[in-house]
N, C-alpha and C positions, 0 to 999 in steps of 0.2 A: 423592203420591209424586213425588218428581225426577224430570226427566226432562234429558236433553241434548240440545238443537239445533246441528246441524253444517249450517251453509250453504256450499256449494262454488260460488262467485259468478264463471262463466267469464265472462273482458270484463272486469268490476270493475278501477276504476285505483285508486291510491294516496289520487287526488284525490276520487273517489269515495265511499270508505269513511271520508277525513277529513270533508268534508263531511256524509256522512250521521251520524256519531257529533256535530259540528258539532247538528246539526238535535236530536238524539234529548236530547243535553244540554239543550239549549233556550239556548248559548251558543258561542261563539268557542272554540275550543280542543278539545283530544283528552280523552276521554269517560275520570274518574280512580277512580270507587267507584259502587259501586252506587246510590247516592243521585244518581247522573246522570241513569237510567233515569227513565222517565216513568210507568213501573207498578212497582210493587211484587214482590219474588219470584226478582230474581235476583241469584244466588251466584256466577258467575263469569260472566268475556267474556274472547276470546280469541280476537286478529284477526290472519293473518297471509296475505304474499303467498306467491302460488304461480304456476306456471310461466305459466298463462294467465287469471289474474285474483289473487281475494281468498278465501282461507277463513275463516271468523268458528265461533267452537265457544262455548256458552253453554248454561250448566248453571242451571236456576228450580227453584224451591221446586215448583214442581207444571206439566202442562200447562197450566191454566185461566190461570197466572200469566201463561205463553209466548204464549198466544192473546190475551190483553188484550195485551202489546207487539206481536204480532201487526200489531194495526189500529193503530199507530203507527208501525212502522218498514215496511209492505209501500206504505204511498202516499210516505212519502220515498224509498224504492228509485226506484217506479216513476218520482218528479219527476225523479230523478236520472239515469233512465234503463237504469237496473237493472231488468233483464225478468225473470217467472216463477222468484223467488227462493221457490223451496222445498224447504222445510231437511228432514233424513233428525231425524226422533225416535226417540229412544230410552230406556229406563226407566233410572233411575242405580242401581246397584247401590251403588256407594261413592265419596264425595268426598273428599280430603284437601287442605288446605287450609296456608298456612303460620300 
């Protein structure tokens, strides 16, 4: 089943969340299709600024998919200096896509 991960990253700078997508690609530049991802399983990302940090909202093929990037994107947080980034799940009822 889908699910969607909504991360509300208070503190998160601009420079942050380039850098961390930087790292997640495993290249220089802002993070363009799914084949950036270092796991398999997701269907969308979707990262913007809010009043006191970064919101990121990402839709996987399944939990299990979200928990393998899990152990990939929680130690570059943490390098980065992004503390106890833990994201609200939820079950996807319907996707619509262009």
């Amino acid at each position: 089943m889908a699910i969607v991960a909504v991360f509300e990253l208070s503190g998160m700078t601009e420079a942050q969340y380039d850098k961390s997508a930087e790292m997640v690609a495993g290249r220089p530049g802002p993070v363009r299709s799914p084949e950036d991802w270092p796991v398999s399983g997701l269907i969308s990302h979707t990262a913007a600024p809010t009043a006191d940090g970064w919101l990121v909202v990402d839709v996987w093929e399944s939990e299990e998919a979200f928990r393998q990037f899990g152990e990939v994107i929680v130690p570059i947080l943490n390098e980065l200096g992004v503390q106890n980034a833990q994201p609200r799940i939820y079950p996807v009822h319907v996707v619509v896509t262009r």
